[in-house]
Steps between C-alpha positions, in 0.01 A plus 500: 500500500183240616626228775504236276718683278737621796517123694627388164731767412668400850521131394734588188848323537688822613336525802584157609827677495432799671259392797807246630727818475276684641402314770888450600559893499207588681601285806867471513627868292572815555693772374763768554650770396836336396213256286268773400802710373601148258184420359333858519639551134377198357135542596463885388666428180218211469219709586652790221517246255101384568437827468657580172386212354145572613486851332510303135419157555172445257423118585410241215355776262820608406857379474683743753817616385570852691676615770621228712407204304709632217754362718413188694176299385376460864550809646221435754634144649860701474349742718369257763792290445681811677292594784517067565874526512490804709241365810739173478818750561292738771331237672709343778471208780717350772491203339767589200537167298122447478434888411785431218324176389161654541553794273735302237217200458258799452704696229553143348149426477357832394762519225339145410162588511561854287702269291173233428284856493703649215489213315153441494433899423770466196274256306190712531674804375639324252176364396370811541779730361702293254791617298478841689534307835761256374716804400470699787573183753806421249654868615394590842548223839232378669583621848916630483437849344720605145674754468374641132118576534312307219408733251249281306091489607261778582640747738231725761580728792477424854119522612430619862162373449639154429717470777142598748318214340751295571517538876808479552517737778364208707793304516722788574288591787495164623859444491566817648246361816653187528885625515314720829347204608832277539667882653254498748540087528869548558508764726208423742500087461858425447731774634270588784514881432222779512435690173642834463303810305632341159379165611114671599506723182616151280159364693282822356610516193413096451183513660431794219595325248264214604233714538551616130493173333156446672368799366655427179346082496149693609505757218719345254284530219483856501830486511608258240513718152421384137817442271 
């Protein structure tokens, strides 16, 4: 993505959500075990529901209709909605009526601004799709999943191949560096504690992971993959 492309990408309403958030975790969260243990759930069940999604999502050429989305619409935005919910429920402050506002006023608004989003993306699939569209959003929820997969619609496997284009393997490392990041926050800045072994081998494993996505952004089109 050119610079142009990126500094506007980063002016899109949701991130006037999340850079406030952000901004208030970074400086005044932390987390712990008791948290981690509470939210852990919601984030990997996020990042497994990307992932599914990923292996048959075919964007705008076709109307997708397998695996997860024959039960939610918005499998994707369900999937972020999660890991959301889940850094909301790890992350912790001493400052417990502002975390609680915090983290409900960010929920609100990215429910609102998926909301607006799915309501824009309905009318150009509609246009786009018609009767096949109107059917299939007549049977299956936009984001709270059914339980009777819709049977209608073309129907393909999971696709490896799809899931690597779609890099989603970048925002699982990254979450997986920043949950180390506010460990290593918590224990050296706000506890006052040295790091143990797990703490160090946490610390390698991130800094690998880092390394990896470089590699990846310098060589990523030998490794993105024709559909």
């Amino acid at each position: 993505m050119h610079i142009p492309e990126r500094l506007k990408r980063s002016f899109k309403p949701r991130f006037a959500v999340i850079y406030p958030f952000g901004i208030f975790v970074m400086l005044c969260c932390g987390l712990n075990e008791n948290s981690l243990r509470a939210g852990i759930g919601y984030i990997i069940a996020g990042i497994l529901i990307r992932l599914w999604s990923n292996g048959y999502a075919i964007k705008n050429d076709k109307l997708t209709t397998s695996g997860p989305y024959a039960f939610v619409r918005n499998p994707l935005y369900l999937g972020t909605f999660l890991i959301a919910i889940g850094f909301v429920i790890v992350l912790k402050s001493d400052y417990p009526q502002l975390e609680w506002a915090a983290g409900s006023l960010f929920i609100l608004a990215l429910a609102f601004m998926y909301y607006r989003t799915i309501k824009a993306e309905q009318g150009m699939l509609l246009a786009r799709f018609g009767d096949a569209y109107r059917d299939y959003c007549h049977k299956v929820p936009a984001m709270i999943p059914c339980l009777i997969p819709y049977s209608k619609g073309e129907k393909w496997p999971f696709n490896l191949q799809r899931l690597m284009n779609s890099k989603e393997h970048k925002p699982v490392f990254w979450i997986f560096i920043l949950l180390v990041a506010f460990h290593i926050k918590t224990r050296v800045l706000l506890e006052h504690k040295p790091l143990t072994h797990k703490s160090l081998g946490l610390v390698v494993l991130a800094l690998i992971l880092i390394v990896l996505d470089f590699i990846y952004e310098i060589n990523k089109k030998r490794f993105q993959i024709k559909k």
